[in-house]
ZAMI-228381 format. One record per atom (N, C-alpha, C): residue in three letters; chain; atom name; x, y, z. Coordinates in steps of 0.05 Angstrom, whole numbers. Layout:
BEGIN
ALA A CA X Y Z
...
END
This chain:
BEGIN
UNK A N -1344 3101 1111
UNK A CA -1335 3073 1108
UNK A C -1350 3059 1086
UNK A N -1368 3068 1091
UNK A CA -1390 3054 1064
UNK A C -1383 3064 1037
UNK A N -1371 3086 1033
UNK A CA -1372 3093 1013
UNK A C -1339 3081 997
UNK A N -1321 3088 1020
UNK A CA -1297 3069 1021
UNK A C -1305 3038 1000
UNK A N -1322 3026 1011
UNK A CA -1326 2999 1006
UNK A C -1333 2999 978
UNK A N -1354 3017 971
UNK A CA -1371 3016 947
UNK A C -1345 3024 926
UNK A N -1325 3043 931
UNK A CA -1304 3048 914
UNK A C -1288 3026 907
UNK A N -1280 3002 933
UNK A CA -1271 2992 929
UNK A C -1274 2966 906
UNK A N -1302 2963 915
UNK A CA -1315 2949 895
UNK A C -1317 2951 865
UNK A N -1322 2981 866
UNK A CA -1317 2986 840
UNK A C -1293 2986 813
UNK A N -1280 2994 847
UNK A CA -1241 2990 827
UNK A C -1240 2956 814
UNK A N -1249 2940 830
UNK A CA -1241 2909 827
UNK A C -1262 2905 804
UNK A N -1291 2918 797
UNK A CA -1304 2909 783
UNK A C -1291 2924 757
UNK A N -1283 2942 757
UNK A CA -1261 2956 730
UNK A C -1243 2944 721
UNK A N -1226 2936 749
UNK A CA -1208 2920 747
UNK A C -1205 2885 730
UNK A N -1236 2883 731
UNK A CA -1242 2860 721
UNK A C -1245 2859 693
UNK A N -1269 2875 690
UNK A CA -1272 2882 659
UNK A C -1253 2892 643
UNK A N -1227 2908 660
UNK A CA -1205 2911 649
UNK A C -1195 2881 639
UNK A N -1191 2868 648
UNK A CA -1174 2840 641
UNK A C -1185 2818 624
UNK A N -1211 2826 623
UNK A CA -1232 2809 601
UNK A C -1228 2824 581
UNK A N -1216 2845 580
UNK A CA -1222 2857 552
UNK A C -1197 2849 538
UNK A N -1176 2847 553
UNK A CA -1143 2843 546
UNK A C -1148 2813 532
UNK A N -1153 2798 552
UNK A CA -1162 2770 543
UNK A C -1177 2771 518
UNK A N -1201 2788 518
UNK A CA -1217 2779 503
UNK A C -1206 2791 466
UNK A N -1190 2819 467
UNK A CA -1173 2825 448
UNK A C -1152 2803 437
UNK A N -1134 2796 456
UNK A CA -1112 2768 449
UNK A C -1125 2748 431
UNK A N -1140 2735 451
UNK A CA -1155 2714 438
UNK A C -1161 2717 408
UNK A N -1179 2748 404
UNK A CA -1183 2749 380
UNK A C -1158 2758 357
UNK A N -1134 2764 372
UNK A CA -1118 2771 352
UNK A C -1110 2740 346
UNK A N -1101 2722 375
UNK A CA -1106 2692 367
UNK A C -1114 2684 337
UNK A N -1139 2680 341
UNK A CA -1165 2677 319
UNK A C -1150 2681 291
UNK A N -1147 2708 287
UNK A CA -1140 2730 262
UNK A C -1118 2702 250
UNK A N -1092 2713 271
UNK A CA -1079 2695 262
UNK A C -1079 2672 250
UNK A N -1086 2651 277
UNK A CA -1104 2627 265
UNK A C -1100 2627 234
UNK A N -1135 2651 225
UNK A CA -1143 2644 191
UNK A C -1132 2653 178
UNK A N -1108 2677 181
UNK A CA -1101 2693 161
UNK A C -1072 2692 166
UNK A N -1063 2687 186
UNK A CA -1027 2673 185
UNK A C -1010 2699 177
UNK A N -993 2695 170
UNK A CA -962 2718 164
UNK A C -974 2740 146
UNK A N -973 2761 150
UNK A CA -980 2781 123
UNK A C -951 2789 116
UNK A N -931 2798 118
UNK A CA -910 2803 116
UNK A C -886 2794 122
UNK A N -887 2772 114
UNK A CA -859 2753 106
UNK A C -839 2767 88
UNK A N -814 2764 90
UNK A CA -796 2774 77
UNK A C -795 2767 39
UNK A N -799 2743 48
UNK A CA -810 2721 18
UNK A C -837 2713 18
UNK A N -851 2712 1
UNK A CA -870 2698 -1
UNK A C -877 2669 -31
UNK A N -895 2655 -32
UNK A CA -900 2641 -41
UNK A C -920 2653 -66
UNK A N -900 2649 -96
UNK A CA -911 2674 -114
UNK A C -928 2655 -132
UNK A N -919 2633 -140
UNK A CA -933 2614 -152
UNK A C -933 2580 -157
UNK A N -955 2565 -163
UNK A CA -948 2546 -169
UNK A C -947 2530 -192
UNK A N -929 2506 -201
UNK A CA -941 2501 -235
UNK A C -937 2471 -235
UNK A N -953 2460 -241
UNK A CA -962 2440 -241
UNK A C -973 2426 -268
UNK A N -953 2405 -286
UNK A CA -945 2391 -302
UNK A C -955 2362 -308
UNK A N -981 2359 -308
UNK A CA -994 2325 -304
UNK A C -982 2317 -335
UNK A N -976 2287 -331
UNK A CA -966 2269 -354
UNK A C -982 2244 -353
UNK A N -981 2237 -384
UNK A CA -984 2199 -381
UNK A C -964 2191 -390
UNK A N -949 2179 -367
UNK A CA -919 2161 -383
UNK A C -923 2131 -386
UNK A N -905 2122 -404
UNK A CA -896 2098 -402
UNK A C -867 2083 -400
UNK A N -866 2058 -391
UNK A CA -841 2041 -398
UNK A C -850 2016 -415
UNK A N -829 2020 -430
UNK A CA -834 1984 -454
UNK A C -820 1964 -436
UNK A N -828 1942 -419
UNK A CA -814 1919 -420
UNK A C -802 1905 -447
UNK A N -780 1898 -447
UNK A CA -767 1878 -464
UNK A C -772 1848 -465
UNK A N -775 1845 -491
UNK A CA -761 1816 -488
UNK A C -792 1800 -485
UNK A N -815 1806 -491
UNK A CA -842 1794 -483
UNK A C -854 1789 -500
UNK A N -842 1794 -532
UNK A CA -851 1775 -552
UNK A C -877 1798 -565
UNK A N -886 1817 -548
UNK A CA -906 1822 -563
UNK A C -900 1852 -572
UNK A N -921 1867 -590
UNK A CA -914 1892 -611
UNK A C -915 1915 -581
UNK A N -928 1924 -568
UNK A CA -929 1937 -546
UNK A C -933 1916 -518
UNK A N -917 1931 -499
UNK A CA -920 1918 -478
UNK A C -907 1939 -456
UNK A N -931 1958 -451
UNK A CA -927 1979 -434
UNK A C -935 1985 -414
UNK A N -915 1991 -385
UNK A CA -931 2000 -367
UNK A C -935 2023 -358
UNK A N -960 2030 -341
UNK A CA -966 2059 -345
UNK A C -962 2077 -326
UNK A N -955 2106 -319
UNK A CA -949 2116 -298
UNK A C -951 2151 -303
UNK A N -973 2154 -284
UNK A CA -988 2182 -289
UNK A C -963 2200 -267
UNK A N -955 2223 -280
UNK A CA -938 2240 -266
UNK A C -945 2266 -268
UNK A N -935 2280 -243
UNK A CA -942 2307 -229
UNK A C -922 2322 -223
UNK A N -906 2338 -239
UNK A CA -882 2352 -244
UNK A C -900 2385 -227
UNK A N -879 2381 -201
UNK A CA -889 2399 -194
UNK A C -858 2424 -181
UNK A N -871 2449 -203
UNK A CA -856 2471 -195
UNK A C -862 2495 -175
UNK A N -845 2499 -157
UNK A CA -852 2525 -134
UNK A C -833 2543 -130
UNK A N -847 2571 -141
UNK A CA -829 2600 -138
UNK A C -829 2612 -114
UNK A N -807 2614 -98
UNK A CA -814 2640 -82
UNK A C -799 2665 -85
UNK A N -807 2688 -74
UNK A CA -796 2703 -86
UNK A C -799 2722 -65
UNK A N -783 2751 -73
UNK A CA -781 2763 -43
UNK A C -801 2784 -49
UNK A N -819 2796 -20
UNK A CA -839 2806 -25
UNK A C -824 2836 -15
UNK A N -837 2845 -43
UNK A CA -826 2877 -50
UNK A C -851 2888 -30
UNK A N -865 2890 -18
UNK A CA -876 2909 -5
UNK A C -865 2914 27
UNK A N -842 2896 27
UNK A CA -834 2904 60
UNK A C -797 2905 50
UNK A N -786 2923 68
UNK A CA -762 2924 67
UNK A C -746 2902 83
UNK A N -737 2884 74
UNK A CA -715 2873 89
UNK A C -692 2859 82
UNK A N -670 2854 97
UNK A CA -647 2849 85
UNK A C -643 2817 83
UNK A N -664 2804 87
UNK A CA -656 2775 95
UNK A C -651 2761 69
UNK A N -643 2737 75
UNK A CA -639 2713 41
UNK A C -646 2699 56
UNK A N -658 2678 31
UNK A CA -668 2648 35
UNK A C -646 2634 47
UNK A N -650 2615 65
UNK A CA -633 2597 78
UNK A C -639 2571 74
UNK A N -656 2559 66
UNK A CA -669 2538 58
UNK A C -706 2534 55
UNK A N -705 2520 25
UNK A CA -732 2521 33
UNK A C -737 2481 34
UNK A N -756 2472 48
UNK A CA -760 2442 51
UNK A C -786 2440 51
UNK A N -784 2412 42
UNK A CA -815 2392 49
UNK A C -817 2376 65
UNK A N -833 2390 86
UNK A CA -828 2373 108
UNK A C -841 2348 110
UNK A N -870 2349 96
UNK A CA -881 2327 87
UNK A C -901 2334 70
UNK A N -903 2305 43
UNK A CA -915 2301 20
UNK A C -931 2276 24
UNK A N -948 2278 28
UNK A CA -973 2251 28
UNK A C -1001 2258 16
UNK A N -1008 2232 22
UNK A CA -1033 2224 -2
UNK A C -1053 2227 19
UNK A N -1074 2246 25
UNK A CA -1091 2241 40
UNK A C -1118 2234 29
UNK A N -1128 2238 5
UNK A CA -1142 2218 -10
UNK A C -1130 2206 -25
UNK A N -1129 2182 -32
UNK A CA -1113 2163 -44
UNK A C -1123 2152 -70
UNK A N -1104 2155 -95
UNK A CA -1111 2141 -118
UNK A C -1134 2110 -113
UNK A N -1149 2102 -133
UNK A CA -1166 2073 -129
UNK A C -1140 2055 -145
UNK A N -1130 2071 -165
UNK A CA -1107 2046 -181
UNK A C -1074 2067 -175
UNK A N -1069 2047 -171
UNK A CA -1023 2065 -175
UNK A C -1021 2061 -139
UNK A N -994 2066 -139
UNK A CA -974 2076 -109
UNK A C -963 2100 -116
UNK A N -963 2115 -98
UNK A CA -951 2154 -98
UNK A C -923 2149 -83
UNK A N -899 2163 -102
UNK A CA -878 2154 -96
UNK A C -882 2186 -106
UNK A N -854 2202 -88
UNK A CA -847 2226 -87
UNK A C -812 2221 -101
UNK A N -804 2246 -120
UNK A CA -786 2243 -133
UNK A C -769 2263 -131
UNK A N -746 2273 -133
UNK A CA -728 2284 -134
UNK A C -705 2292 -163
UNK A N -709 2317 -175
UNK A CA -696 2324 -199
UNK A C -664 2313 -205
UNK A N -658 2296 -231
UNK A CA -633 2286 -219
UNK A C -616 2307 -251
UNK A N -624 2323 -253
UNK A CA -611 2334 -280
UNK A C -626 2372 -285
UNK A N -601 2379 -296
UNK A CA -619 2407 -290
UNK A C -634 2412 -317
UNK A N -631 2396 -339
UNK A CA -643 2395 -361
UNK A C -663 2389 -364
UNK A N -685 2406 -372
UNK A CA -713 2404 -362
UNK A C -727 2382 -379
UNK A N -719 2372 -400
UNK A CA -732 2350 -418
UNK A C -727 2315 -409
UNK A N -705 2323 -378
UNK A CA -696 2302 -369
UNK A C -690 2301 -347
UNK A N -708 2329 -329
UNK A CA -700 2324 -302
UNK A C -707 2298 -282
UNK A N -731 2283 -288
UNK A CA -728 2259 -272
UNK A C -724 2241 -279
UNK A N -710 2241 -307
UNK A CA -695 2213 -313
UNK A C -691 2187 -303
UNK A N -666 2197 -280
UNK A CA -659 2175 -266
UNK A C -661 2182 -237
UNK A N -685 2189 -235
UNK A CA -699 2191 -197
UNK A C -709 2168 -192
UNK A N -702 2155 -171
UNK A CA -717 2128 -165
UNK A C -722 2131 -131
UNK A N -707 2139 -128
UNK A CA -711 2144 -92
UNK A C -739 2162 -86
UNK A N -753 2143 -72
UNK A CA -778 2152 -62
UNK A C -777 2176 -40
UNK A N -783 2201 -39
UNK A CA -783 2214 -10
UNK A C -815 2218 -3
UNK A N -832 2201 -6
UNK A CA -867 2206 9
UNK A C -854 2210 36
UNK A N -869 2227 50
UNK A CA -867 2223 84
UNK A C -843 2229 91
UNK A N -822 2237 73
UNK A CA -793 2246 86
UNK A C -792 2276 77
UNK A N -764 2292 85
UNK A CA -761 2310 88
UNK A C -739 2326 57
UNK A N -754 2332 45
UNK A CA -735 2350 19
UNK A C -727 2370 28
UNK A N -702 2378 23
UNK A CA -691 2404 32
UNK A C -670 2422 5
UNK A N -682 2438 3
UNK A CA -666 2463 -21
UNK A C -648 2480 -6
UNK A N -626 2476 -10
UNK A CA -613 2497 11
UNK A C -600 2521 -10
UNK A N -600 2538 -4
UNK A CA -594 2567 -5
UNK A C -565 2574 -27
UNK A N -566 2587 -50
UNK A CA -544 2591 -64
UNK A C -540 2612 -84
UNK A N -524 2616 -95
UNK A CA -522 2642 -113
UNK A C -551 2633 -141
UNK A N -549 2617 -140
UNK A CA -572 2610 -168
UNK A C -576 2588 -163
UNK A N -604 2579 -172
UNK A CA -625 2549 -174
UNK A C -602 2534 -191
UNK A N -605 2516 -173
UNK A CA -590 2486 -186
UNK A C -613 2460 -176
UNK A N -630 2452 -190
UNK A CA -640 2431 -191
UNK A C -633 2404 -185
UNK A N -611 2412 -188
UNK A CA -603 2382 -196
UNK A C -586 2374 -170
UNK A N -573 2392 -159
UNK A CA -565 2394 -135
UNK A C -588 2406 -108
UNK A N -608 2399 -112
UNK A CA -624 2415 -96
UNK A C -614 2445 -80
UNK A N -609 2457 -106
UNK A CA -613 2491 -89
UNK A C -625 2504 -99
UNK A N -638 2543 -90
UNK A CA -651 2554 -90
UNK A C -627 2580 -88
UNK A N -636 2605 -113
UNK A CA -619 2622 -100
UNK A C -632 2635 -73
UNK A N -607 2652 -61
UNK A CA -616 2667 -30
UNK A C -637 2692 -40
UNK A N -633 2691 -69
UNK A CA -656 2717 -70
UNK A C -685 2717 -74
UNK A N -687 2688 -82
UNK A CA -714 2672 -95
UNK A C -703 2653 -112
UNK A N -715 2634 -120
UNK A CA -717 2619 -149
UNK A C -741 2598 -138
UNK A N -739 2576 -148
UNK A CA -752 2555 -153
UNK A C -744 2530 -149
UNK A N -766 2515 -132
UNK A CA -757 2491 -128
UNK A C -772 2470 -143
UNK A N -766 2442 -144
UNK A CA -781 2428 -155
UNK A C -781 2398 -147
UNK A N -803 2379 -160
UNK A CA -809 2355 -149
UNK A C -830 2337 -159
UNK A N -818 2316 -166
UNK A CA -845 2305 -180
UNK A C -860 2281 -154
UNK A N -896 2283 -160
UNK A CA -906 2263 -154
UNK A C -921 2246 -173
UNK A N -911 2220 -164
UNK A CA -916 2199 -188
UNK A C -924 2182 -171
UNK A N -956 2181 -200
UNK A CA -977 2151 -196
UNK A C -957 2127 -212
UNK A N -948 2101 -196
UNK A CA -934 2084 -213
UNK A C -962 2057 -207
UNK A N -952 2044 -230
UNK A CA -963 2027 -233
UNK A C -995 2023 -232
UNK A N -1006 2041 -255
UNK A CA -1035 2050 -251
UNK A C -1037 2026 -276
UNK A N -1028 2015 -291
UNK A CA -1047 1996 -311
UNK A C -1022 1989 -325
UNK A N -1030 1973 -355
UNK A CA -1013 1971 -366
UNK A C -1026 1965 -396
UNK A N -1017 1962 -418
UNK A CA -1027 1961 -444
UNK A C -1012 1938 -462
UNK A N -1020 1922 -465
UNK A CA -1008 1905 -477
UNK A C -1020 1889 -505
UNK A N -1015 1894 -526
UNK A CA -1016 1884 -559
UNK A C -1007 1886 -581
UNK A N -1007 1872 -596
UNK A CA -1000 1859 -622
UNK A C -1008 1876 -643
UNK A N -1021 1899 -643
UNK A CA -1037 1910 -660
UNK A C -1017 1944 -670
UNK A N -1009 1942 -692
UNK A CA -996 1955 -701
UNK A C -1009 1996 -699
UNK A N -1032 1989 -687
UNK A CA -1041 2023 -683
UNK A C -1015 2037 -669
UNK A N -1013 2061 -679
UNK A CA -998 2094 -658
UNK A C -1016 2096 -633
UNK A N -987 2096 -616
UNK A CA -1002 2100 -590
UNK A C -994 2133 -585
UNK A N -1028 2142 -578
UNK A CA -1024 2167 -565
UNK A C -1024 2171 -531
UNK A N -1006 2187 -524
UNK A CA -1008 2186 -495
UNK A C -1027 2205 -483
UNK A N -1054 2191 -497
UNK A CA -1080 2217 -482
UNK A C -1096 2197 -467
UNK A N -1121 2205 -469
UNK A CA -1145 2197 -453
UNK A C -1151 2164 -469
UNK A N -1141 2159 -497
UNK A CA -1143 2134 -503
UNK A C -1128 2113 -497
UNK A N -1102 2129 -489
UNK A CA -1089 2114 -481
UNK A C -1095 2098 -461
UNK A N -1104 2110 -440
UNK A CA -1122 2104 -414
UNK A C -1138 2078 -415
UNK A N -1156 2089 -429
UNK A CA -1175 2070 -443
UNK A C -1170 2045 -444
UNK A N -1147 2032 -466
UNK A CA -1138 2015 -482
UNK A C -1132 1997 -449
UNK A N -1122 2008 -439
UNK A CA -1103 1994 -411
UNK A C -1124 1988 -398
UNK A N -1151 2001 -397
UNK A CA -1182 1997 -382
UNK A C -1174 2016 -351
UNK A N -1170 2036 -362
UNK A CA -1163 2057 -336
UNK A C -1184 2078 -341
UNK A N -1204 2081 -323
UNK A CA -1210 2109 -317
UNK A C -1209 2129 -302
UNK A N -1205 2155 -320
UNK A CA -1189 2176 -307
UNK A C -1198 2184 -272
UNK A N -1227 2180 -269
UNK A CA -1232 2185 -238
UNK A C -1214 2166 -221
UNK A N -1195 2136 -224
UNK A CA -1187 2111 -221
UNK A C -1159 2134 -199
UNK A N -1154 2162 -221
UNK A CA -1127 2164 -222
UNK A C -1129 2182 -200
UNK A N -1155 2203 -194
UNK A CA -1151 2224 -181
UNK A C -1148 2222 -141
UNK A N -1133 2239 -142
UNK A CA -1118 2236 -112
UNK A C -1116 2272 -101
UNK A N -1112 2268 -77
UNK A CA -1098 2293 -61
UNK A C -1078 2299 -52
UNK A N -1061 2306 -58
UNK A CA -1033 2309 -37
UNK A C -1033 2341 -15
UNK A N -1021 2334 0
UNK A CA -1016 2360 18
UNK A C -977 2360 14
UNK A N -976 2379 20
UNK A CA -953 2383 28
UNK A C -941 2412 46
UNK A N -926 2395 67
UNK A CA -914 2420 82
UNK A C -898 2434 73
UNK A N -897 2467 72
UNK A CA -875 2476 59
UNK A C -862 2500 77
UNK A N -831 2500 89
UNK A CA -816 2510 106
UNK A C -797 2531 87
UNK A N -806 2558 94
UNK A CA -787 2580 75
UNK A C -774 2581 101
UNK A N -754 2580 103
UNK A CA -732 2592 124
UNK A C -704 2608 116
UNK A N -708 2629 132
UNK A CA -683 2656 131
UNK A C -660 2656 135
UNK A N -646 2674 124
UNK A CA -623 2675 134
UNK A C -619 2680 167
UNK A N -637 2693 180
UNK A CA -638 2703 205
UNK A C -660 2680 223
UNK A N -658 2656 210
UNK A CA -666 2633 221
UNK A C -698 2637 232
UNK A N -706 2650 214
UNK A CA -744 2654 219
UNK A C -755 2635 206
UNK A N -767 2620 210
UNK A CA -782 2597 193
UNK A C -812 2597 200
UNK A N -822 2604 165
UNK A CA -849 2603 157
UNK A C -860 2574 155
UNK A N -886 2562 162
UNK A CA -896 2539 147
UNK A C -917 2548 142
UNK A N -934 2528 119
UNK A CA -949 2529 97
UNK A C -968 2511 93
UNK A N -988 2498 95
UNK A CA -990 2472 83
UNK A C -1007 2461 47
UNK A N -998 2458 26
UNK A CA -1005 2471 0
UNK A C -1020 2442 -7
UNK A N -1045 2447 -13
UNK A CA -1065 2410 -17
UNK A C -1072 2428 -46
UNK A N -1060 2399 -60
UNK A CA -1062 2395 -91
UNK A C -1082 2369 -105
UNK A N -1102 2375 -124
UNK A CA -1115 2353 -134
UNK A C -1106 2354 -164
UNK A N -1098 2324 -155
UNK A CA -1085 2314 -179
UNK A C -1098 2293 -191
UNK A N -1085 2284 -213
UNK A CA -1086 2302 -239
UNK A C -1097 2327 -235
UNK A N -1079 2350 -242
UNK A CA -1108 2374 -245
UNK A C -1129 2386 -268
UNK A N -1132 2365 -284
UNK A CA -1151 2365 -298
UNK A C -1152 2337 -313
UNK A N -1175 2334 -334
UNK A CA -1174 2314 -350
UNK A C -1157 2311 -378
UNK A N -1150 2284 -379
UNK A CA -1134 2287 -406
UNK A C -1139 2295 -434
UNK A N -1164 2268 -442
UNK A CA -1182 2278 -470
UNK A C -1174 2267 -483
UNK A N -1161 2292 -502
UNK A CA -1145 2281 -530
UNK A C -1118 2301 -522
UNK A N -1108 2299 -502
UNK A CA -1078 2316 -495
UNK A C -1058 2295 -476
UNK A N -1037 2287 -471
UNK A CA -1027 2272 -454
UNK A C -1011 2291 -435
UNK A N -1013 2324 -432
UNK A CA -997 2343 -413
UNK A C -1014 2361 -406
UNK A N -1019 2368 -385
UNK A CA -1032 2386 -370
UNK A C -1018 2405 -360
UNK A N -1014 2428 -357
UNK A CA -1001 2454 -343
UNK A C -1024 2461 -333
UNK A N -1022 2468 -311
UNK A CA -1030 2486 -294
UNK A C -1019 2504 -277
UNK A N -1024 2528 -279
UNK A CA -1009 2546 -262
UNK A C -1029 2564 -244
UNK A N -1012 2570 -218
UNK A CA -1037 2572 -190
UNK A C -1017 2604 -186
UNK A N -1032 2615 -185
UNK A CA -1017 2646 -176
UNK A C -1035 2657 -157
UNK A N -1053 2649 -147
UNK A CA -1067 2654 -130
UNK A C -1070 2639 -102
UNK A N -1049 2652 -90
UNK A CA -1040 2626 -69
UNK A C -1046 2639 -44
UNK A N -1060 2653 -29
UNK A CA -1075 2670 -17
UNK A C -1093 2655 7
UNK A N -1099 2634 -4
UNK A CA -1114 2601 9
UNK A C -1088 2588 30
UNK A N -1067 2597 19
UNK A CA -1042 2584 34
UNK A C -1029 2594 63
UNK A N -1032 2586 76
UNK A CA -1031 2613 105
UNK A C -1004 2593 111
UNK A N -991 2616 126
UNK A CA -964 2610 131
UNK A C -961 2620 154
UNK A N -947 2608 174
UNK A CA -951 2610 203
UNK A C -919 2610 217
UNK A N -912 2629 234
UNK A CA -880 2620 242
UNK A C -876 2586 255
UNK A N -857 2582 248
UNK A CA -852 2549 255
UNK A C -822 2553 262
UNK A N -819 2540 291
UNK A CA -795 2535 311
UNK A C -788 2505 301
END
């Protein structure tokens, strides 16, 4: 009987350490996930390119030789593309932003999110005025990128979106100098460039044809560099590895 007991004991104490180990494996595949998110998405997120500007508008009609206001912009492009190391048959079904905000915030300007209204790249945000901060952009799915219509082909392409500092200063005189749109320009208006720098996050939703949806969340510091003596900045991010992407219902 005793020995009965001591077996029994033993089973339950196996039994135990059996189920802490299950637990204790999960949890850590938990974890994994957690830091390291999707390894094998059908698509992945191949690069980013990122376009800083110093623009302006002339008010009319104010009597004086310049009378400009100023507005730092963030032309921002995103590739995805399908990842050749896994076989599968799926297409893009839409890709969206689910949300674009400022979580450090410019000291001078308002962050207004923009929308491509032309597929001609010397004039894609022309005439964008509709703000989407905090709303939802959506690229839906097509034989080829159309910008202008917000689509993406089903096999990959590119989406795009500008974020714009408005109303960071303004420059106003009588004085017949060339205005360059660099770091003097800045100046002249009494802007400095630390005035301009901000963070944005943004959510980003690749979703399938077979209705799998990836999210992302991609934090950008903008301007991404200083101006100088240049008024355009390119930057391009191909190292996007920092970006963990997680299934999203």
């Amino acid at each position: 009987m005793e020995t009965e007991a001591k077996k029994r004991i033993l089973r339950k104490y196996i039994f135990i350490a059996f189920l802490l180990l299950i637990t204790a494996i999960v949890i850590l595949l938990m974890i994994k996930y957690n830091v390291e998110g999707e390894k094998n998405m059908p698509f992945k997120l191949s690069k980013i390119v990122v376009q800083s500007t110093i623009d302006t508008k002339s008010r009319e009609g104010t009597g004086n030789l310049w009378d400009l206001e100023l507005t730092q912009n963030n032309d921002i492009y995103i590739y995805i593309e399908k990842n050749k190391n896994i076989e599968s048959e799926s297409k893009l079904k839409s890709i969206k932003i689910k949300r674009t905000s400022s979580i450090v915030k410019p000291k001078k300007g308002q962050i207004s999110v923009l929308l491509p209204t032309s597929n001609n790249i010397n004039k894609i945000f022309l005439n964008s005025t509709e703000n989407y901060l905090n709303k939802t952009i959506e690229y839906n799915a097509n034989t080829s990128d159309n910008l202008e219509k917000q689509e993406i082909c089903q096999d990959g392409g590119m989406i795009a979106f500008r974020i714009s500092n408005q109303n960071i200063g303004e420059y106003i005189s009588n004085e017949g100098d060339e205005i360059k749109y660099d770091k003097s320009l800045l100046e002249k208006a009494g802007i400095d460039e630390s005035e301009l720098k901000f963070t944005a996050e943004i959510d980003l939703v690749i979703e399938l044809s077979e209705d799998e949806k990836y999210k992302g969340t991609i934090s950008l510091e903008l301007p991404t560099d200083t101006f100088e003596n240049r008024g355009s900045i390119t930057t391009e991010i191909t190292d996007t590895s920092k970006i963990i992407f997680k299934r999203n219902e």
